[in-house]
C-alpha positions in Angstrom: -150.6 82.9 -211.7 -150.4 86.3 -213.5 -146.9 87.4 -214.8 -145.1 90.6 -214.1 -142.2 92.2 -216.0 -139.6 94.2 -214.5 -138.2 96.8 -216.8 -135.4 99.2 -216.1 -133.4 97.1 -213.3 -129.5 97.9 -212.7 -127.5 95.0 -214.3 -125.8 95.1 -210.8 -129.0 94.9 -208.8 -130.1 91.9 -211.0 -126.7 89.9 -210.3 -126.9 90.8 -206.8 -131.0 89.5 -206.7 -129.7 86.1 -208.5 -126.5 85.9 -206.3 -129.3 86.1 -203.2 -131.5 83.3 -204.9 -128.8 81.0 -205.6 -127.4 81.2 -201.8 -131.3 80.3 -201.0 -131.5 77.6 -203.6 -134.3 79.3 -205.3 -135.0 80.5 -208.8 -134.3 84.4 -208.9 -138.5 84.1 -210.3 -139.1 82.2 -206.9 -136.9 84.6 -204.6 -138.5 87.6 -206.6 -141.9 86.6 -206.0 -141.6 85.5 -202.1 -140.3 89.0 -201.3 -143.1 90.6 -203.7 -145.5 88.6 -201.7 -143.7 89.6 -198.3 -144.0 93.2 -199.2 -148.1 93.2 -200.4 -148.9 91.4 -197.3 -147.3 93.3 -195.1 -149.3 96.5 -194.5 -145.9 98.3 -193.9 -142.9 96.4 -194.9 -140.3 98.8 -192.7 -142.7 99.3 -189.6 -141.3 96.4 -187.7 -138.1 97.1 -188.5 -138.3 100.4 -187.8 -140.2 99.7 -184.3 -137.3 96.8 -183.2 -134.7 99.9 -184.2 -136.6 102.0 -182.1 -137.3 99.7 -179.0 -133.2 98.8 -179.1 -132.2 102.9 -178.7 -135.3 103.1 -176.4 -133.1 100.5 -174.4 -129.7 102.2 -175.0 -131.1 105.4 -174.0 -132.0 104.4 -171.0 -129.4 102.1 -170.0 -127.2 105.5 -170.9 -129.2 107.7 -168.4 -128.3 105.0 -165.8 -124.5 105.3 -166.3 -124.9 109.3 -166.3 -126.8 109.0 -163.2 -124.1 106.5 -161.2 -121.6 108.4 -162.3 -123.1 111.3 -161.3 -123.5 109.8 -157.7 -119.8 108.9 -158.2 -118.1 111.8 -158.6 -120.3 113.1 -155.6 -118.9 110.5 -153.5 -115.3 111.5 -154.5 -115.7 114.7 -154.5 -116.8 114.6 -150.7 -113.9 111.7 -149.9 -111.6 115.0 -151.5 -113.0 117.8 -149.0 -112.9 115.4 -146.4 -108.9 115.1 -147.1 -109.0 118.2 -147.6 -110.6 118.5 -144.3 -108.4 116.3 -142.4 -104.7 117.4 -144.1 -105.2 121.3 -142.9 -106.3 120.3 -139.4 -102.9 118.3 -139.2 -101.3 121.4 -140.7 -102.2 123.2 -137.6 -101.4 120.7 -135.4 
């Protein structure tokens, strides 16, 4: 296998990658290279992610719309149940 140096990394970013490895049970060389790989094979590593993000406020969105729309038809309802009581209270007025 060919061998690649890393040169410039935050100490903090390192402890974090070896933190990640160990929690894994895998050398930080064996949890560096399995994302490397992940990330050339993948012809857009943030594609998926970014379509699931997408498809989930897709759903939001629309189950949003849904709520406006019933409570749209809601306050119709109520605001007809208030004329009607309107309605009613001033013909008993004249009564």
């Amino acid at each position: 296998m060919a061998e690649m140096k890393v040169r410039g990394i935050d100490p903090a970013i390192k402890k974090k990658i070896n933190s990640m490895a160990k929690q894994k049970n895998m050398s930080e060389n064996a949890f560096v290279c399995a994302h490397l790989e992940r990330i050339a094979l993948q012809e857009n590593v943030f594609q998926e992610e970014k379509n699931r993000i997408k498809e989930t406020l897709l759903i939001h969105a629309n189950a949003f719309a849904a709520f406006a729309k019933s409570n749209e038809e809601l306050q119709q309802k109520v605001g007809a149940m208030e004329n009607l009581l309107i309605k009613i209270i001033s013909e008993e007025g004249e009564l």
